[in-house]
C-alpha positions in Angstrom: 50.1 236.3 -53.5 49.4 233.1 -55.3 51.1 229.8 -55.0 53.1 230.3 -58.6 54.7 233.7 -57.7 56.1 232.0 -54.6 57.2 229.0 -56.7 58.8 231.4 -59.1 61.0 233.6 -56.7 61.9 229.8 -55.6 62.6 228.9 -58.9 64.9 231.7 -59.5 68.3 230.3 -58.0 69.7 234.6 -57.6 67.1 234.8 -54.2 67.9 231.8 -52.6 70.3 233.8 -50.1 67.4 236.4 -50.2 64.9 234.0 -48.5 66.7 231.5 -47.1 68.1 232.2 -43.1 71.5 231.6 -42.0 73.2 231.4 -45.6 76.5 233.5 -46.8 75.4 235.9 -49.2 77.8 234.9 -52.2 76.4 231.6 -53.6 76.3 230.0 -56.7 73.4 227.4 -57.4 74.0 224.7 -59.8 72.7 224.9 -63.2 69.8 222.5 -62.7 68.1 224.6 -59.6 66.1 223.5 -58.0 65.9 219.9 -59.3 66.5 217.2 -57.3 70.3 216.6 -56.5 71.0 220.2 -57.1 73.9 221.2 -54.9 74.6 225.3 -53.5 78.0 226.6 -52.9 79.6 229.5 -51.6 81.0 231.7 -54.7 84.5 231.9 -54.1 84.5 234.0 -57.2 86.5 231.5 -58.9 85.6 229.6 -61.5 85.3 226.1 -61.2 87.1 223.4 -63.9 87.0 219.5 -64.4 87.3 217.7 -61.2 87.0 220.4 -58.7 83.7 221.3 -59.8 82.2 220.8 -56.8 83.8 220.9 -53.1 82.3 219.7 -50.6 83.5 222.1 -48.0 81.8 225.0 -50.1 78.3 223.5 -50.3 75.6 225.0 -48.3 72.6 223.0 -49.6 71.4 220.0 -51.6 67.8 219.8 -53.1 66.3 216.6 -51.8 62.7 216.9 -53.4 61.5 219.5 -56.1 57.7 219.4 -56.7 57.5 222.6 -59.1 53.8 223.2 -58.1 54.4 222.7 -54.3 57.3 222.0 -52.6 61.3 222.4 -52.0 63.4 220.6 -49.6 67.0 221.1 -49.0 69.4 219.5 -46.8 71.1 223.1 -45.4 74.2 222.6 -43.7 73.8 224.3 -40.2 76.4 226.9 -39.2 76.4 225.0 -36.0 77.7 221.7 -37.5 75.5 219.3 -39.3 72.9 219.3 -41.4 69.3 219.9 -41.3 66.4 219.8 -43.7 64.5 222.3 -44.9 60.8 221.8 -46.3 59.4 225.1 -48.1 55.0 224.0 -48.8 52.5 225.9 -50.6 49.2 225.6 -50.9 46.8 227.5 -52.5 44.0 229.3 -50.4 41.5 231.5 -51.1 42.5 235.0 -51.9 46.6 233.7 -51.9 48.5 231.2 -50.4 50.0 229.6 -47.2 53.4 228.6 -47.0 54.7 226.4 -44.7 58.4 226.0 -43.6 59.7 223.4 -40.9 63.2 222.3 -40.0 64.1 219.0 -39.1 68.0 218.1 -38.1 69.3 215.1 -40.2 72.7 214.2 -38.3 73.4 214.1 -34.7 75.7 216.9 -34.6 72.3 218.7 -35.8 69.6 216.9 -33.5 71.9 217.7 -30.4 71.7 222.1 -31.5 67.7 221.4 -31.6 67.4 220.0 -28.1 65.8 222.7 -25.7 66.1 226.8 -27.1 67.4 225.7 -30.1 64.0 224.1 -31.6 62.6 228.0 -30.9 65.4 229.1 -32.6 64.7 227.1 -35.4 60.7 227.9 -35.6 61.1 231.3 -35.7 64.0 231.0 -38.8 61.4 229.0 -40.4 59.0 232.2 -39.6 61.5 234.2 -41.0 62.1 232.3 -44.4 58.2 232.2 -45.1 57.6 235.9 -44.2 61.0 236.5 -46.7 59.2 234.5 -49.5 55.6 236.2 -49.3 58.4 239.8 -49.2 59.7 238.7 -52.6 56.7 237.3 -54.4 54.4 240.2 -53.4 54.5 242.5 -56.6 55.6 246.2 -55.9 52.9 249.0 -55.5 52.5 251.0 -58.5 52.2 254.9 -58.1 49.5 256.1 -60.1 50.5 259.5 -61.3 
């Protein structure tokens, strides 16, 4: 799978929940994803007007860097309390691509869950968000009948 398929199921703000671990299933991206200062919120299902636009106790992610050829990171808000971010890399190879993923907490709240087990817990989300993305940007077989 090459490097722009992966940046296009990136691009497309409907799979974030797909691909990214440890997110409700019901969000609603704003309508600049994934530039920088893009927020992610939990969908309520209501529609937001004027001043409450945004609430901060719904948002589950802020882009912090979009390099459309390369790279995502997000500030994710850990179900743990805190926040930690989240750097999605491709790089082209031969015959595809490799993606990295690494997690790094941003508050205390977050840096204290990573101390010990929780740092394995966190490599192997990032395992799991990669191995989602390559799912999702690898085209379907097509029966020849």
């Amino acid at each position: 799978m090459s490097v722009d398929a992966v940046m296009a199921v990136i691009r497309d703000p409907s799979t974030f929940a797909d691909w990214m671990v440890a997110v409700p299933s019901a969000l609603r991206a704003g309508p600049s994803w994934p530039e920088t200062g893009c927020v992610v919120q939990r969908d309520t299902g209501k529609e937001m007007r004027g001043r409450h636009m945004q609430n901060r106790g719904l948002i589950v992610a802020i882009v912090d860097r979009w390099r459309p050829d390369r790279e995502l990171v997000v500030r994710l808000r850990s179900g743990l309390g805190g926040w930690v971010q989240i750097a999605v890399r491709v790089q082209p190879r031969p015959g595809g691509s490799l993606i990295e993923v690494s997690a790094e907490p941003v508050t205390a709240s977050a840096r204290l869950r990573y101390a010990g087990a929780g740092r394995n817990a966190a490599e192997q989300r990032c395992a799991l968000v990669a191995e989602r993305l390559i799912a999702l940007a690898t085209p379907e077989p097509v029966d020849d009948f």
